[in-house]
C-alpha positions as CSV (number, residue, x, y, z in Angstrom):
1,X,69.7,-112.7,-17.8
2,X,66.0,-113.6,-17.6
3,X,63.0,-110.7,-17.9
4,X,62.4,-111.0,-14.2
5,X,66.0,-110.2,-13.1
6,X,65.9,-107.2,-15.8
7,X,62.5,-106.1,-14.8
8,X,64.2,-106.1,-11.1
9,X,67.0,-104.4,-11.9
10,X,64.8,-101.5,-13.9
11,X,62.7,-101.1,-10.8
12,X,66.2,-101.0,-7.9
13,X,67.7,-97.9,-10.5
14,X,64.2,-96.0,-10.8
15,X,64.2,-96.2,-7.1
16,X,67.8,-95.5,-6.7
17,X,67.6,-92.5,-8.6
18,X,64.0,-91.4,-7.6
19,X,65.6,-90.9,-3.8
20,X,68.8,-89.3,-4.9
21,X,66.2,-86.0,-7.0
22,X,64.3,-86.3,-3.5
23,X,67.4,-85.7,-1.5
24,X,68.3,-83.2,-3.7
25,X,65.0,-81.5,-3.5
26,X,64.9,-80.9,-0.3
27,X,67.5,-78.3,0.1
28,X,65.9,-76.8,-3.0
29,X,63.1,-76.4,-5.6
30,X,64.6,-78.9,-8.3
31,X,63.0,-79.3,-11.6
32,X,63.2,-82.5,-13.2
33,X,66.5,-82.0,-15.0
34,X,66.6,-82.8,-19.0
35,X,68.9,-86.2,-18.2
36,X,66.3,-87.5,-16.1
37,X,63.3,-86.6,-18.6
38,X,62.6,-90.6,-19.2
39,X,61.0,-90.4,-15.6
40,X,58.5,-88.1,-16.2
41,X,58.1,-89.0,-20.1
42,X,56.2,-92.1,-19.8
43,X,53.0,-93.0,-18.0
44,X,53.5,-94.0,-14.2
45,X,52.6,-97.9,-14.1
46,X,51.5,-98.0,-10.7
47,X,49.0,-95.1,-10.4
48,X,46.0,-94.7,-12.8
49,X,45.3,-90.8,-11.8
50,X,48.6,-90.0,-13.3
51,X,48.5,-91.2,-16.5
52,X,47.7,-89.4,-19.5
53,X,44.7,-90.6,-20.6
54,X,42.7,-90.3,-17.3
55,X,44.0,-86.5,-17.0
56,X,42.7,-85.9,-20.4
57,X,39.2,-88.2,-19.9
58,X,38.6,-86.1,-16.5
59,X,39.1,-82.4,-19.0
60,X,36.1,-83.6,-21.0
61,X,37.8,-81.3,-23.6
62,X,35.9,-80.0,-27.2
63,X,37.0,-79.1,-30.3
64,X,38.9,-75.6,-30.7
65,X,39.2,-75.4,-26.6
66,X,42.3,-73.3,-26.2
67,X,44.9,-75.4,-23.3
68,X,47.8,-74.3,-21.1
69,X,50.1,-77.3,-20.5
70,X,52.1,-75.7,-17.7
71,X,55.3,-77.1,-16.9
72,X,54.9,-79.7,-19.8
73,X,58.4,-81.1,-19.5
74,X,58.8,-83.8,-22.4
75,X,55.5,-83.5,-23.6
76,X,53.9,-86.4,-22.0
77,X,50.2,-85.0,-21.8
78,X,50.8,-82.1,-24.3
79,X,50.3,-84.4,-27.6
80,X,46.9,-85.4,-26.2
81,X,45.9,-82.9,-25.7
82,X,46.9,-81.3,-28.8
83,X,44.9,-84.6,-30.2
84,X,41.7,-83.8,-27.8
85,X,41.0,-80.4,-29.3
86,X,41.4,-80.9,-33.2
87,X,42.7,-78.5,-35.7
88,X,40.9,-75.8,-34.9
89,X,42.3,-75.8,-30.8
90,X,45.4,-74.1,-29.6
91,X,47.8,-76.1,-26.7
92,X,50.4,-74.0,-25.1
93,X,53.1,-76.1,-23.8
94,X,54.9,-73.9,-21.2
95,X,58.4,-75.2,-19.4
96,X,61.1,-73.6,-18.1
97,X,64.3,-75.8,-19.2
98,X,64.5,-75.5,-23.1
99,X,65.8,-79.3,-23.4
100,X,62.0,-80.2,-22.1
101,X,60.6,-77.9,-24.8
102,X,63.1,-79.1,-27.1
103,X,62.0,-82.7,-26.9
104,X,58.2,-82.0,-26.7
105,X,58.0,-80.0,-29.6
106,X,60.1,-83.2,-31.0
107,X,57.0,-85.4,-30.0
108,X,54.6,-83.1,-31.2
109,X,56.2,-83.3,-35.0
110,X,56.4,-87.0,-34.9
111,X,52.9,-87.1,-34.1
112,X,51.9,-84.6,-36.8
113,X,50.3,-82.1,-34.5
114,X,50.6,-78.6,-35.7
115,X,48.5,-76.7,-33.4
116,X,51.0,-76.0,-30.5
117,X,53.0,-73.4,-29.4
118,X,56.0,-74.0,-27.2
119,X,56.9,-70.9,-24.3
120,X,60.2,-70.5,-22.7
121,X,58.7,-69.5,-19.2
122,X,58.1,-69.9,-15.5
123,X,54.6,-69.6,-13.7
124,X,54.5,-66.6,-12.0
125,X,56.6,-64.7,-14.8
126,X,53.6,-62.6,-15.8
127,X,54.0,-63.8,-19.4
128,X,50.5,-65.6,-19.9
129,X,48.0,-63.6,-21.2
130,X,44.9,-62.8,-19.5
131,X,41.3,-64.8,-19.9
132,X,42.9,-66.9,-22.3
133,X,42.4,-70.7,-21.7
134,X,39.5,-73.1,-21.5
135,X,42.0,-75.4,-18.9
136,X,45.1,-75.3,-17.6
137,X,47.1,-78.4,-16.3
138,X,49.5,-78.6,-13.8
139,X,50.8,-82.1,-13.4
140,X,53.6,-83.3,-10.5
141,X,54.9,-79.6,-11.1
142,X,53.4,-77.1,-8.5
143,X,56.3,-78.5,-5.9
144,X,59.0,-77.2,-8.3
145,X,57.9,-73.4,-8.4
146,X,59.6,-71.1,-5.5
147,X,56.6,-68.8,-5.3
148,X,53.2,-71.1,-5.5
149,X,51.0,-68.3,-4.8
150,X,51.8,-66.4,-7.1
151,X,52.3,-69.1,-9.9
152,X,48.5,-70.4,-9.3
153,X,47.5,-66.8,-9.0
154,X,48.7,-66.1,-12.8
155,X,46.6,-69.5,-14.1
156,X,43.4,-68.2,-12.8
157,X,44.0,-64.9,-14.3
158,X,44.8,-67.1,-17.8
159,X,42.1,-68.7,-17.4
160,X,38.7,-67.9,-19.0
161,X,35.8,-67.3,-16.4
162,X,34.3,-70.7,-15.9
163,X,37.8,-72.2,-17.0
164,X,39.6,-75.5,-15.0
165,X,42.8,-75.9,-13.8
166,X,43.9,-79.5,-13.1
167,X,46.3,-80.6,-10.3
168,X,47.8,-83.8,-10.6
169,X,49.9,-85.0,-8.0
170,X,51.3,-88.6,-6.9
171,X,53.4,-89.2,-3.7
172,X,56.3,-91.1,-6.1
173,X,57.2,-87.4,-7.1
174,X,60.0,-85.6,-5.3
175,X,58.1,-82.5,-4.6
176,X,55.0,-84.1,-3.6
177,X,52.2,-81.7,-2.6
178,X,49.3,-83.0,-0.2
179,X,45.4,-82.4,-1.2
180,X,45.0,-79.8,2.0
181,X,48.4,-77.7,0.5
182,X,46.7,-77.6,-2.6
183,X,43.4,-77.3,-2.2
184,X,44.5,-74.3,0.5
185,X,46.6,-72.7,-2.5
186,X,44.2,-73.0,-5.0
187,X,41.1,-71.4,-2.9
188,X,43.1,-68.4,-1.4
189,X,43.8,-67.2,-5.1
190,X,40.0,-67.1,-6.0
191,X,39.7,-70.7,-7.3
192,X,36.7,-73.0,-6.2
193,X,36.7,-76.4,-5.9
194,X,34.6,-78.4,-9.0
195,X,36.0,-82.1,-8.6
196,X,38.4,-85.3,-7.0
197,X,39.5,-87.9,-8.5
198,X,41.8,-90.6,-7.2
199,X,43.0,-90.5,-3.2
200,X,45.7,-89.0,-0.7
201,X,48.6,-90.2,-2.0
202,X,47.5,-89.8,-6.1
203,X,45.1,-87.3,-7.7
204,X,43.6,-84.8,-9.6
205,X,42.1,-82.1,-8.4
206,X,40.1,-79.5,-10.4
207,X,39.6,-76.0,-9.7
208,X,37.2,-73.8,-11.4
209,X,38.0,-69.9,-11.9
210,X,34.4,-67.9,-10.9
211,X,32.2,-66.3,-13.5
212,X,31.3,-69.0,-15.8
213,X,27.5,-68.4,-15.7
């Protein structure tokens, strides 16, 4: 079997199983279960907003910054992060299903980074503490949480006065959220608007919380 036929064949079973967790979505809020973790894991190929590195690169993180990585699922953007802010930073990976914890905690180990905490939690829970974070991230997740407003309401108050929240999302996800949903969400909590990158159908939007001076 030659590497095009393979390649082929990777590309019919992503798609395959990307529209059976859409069809599934739709009759409710589905988080990307634990099985189905090498979706999410690895950078999307075909969309430059979503990948790691550009998240990160928009953050224009320092060293010691404190970040919430909300919904952090396997861990894809939390070792970066962790990297971004040295030693003397703090990265909170928060996620819902422990098997995602599980398995970013797992990458965080193999890549020797010792300065995150993992949290067994949902947005909206009231378990983040208050003025805490320099930036938040949110990436292809706000479309899983039941109550939005009051998940996005809870990262403003965790964040620090002058502190971003970024929202990445990119249509391939099953609970794809459009810029004006967003961007509506976002400013009826309190959030302002500080930056775009990318387009309609893949982007990252960031949202400042008032009072940075």
């Amino acid at each position: 079997m030659t590497l095009s036929i393979i390649f082929l064949l990777a590309l019919v079973a992503f798609a395959l199983v990307a529209i059976t967790w859409r069809f599934a979505s739709r009759r409710q809020n589905l988080p990307c279960p634990v099985w189905l973790r090498w979706l999410v894991e690895l950078d999307n190929p075909f969309t430059r907003t979503n990948r790691a590195g550009f998240i990160v690169e928009t953050l224009a993180l320092a060293d010691g910054m404190t970040i919430l990585d909300a919904g952090c699922g396997p861990g894809r953007l939390t070792v970066p992060l962790a990297q971004n802010v040295g030693p003397a930073g703090r990265v909170v990976a928060l996620d819902i299903q422990p098997g995602m914890l599980a398995r970013a905690r797992e990458k965080t180990e193999v890549a020797g980074c010792t300065n995150v905490d993992f949290v067994s939690a949902g947005l909206g829970d009231g378990t983040l503490p208050t003025s805490h974070f320099d930036r938040a991230v949110l990436v292809t997740v706000l479309g899983e949480i039941p109550d939005r407003y009051k998940a996005i309401a809870e990262l403003l108050g965790a964040l620090k006065p002058g502190g971003v929240l970024a929202i990445v999302e990119v249509i391939f996800d099953p609970h794809f959220q459009s810029r004006k949903t967003v961007t509506d969400l976002a400013l009826s909590t309190g959030f302002h608007e500080r930056a775009f990158f990318g387009h309609s159908l893949a982007y990252v939007i960031h949202f400042e919380k008032p009072g940075g001076g």
